[in-house]
C-alpha positions as CSV (number, residue, x, y, z in Angstrom):
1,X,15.7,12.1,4.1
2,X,18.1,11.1,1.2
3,X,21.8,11.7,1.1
4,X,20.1,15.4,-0.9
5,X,19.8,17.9,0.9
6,X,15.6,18.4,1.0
7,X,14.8,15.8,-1.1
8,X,12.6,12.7,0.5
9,X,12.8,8.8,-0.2
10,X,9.8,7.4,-2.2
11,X,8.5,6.0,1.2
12,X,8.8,9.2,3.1
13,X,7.2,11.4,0.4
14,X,4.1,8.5,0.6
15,X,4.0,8.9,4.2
16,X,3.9,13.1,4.0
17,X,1.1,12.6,1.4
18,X,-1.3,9.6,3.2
19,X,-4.7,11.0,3.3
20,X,-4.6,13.1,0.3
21,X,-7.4,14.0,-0.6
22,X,-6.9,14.3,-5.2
23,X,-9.4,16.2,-8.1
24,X,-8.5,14.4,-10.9
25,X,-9.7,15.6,-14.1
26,X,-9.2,13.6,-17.0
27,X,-11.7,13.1,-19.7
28,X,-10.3,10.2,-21.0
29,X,-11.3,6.3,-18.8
30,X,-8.2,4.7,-19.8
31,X,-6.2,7.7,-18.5
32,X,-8.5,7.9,-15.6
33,X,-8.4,4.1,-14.9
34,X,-4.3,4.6,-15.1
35,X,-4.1,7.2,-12.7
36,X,-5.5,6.3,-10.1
37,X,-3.7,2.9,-10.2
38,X,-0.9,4.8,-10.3
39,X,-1.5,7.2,-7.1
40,X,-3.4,4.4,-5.5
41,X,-0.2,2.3,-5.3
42,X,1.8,5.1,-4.9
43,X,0.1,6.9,-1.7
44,X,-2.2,5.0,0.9
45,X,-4.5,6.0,1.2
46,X,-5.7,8.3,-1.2
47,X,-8.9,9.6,-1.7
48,X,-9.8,10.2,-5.3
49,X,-12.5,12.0,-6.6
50,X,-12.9,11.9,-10.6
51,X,-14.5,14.6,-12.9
52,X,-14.6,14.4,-16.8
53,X,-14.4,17.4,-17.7
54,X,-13.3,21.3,-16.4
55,X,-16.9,22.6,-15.6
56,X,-17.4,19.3,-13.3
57,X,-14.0,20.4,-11.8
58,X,-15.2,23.6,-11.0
59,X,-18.5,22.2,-9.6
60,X,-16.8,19.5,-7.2
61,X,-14.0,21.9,-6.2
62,X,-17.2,24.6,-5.3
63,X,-19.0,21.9,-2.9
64,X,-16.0,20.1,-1.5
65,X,-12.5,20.5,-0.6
66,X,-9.2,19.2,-2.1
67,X,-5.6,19.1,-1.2
């Protein structure tokens, strides 16, 4: 842990996180594309699963589970 009392380093907080497992809903491909760059590099490894819009959400989050 950092020098803060409860607060993690960047590489400890990826560690905690490997394996997530991410509903991301973004209607928008460059924000999509974007964002999972962004957790991709940020937390390995990272499962991803993309819907466009809320009633996909609700659909993916009724047959699957997320963290």
């Amino acid at each position: 842990m950092d020098n803060q009392e409860g607060a993690f380093s960047r590489e400890e907080l990826a560690q905690k996180l490997a394996g997530l497992k991410v509903l991301l809903v973004e209607d928008n491909q460059f924000n999509i594309m974007i964002l999972e760059e962004e957790l991709e590099d940020a937390i390995e490894p990272i499962s991803i699963t993309v819907a466009n819009n809320g009633a996909d959400a609700v659909e993916l989050v009724k047959a699957q589970d997320f963290d």
